[in-house]
C-alpha positions in Angstrom: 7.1 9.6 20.5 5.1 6.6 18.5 2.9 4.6 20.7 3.3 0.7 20.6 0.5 0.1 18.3 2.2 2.1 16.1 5.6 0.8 16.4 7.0 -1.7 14.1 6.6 -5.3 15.5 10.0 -6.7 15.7 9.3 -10.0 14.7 12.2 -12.6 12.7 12.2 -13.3 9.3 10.6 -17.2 9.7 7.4 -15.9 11.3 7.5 -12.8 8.6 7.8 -16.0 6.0 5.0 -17.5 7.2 3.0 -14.9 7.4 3.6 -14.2 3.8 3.1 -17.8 2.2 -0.8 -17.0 4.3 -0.9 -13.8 2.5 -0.7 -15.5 -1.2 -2.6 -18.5 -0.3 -5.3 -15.8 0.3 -4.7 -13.7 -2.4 -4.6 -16.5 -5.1 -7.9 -17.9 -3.6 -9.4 -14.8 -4.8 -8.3 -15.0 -8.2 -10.8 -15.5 -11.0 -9.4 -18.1 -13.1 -10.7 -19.1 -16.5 -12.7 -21.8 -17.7 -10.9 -24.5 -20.1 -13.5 -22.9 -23.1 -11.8 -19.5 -22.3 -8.6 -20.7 -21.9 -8.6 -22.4 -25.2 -10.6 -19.4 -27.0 -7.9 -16.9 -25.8 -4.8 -18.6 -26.3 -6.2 -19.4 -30.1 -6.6 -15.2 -30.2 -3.2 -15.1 -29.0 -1.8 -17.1 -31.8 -3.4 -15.5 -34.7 -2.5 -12.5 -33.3 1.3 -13.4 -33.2 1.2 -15.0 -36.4 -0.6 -11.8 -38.3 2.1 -9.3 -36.7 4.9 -11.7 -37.6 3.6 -11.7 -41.0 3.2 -8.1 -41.0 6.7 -7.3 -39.3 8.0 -10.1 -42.3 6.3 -7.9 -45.2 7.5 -4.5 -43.4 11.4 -5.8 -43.3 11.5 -7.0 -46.8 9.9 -3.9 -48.2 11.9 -1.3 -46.6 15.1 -3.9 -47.0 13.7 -3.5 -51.2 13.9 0.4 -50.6 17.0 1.3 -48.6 19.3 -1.6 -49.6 18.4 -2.6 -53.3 17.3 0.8 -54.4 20.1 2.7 -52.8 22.3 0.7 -54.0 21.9 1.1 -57.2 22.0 4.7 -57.1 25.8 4.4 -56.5 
C-alpha cells in the first residue's frame, strides 16, 4: 500500500499546463545567455568553420570522382 504523499496527484491536464509553462519560465531565467560580442565572435567561427569543411568536402569529391570515375574508366 502507497501512502498519499506518495500517490500520484490526480490533477487535469490545464493545471498540469500551467504548471509546466512555470517550469520553463524558471528554467529559461537560469540560462546564461551570451553577450552580442560573443554572439557575433561565435557565429563568425561558425561560418569559417562551414565554409573550410565545405571546401574540403568540395576538394575530397572531385578527387576521388578524378580516381574512381575518370581513371576507371579508362582502364576499360
Amino acid at each position: 500500500m502507497t501512502t498519499e504523499a506518495l500517490a500520484p496527484a490526480k490533477r487535469n491536464w490545464v493545471m498540469r499546463a500551467v504548471d509546466f509553462v512555470r517550469d520553463v519560465r524558471g528554467e529559461i531565467r537560469k540560462v546564461t545567455w551570451p553577450s552580442w560580442d560573443e554572439l557575433k565572435k561565435a557565429t563568425g567561427v561558425i561560418i569559417v568553420f562551414v565554409a573550410a569543411l565545405g571546401l574540403l568536402i568540395g576538394f575530397m569529391d572531385s578527387l576521388l570522382q578524378f580516381v574512381l570515375v575518370s581513371s576507371i574508366a579508362k582502364l576499360f
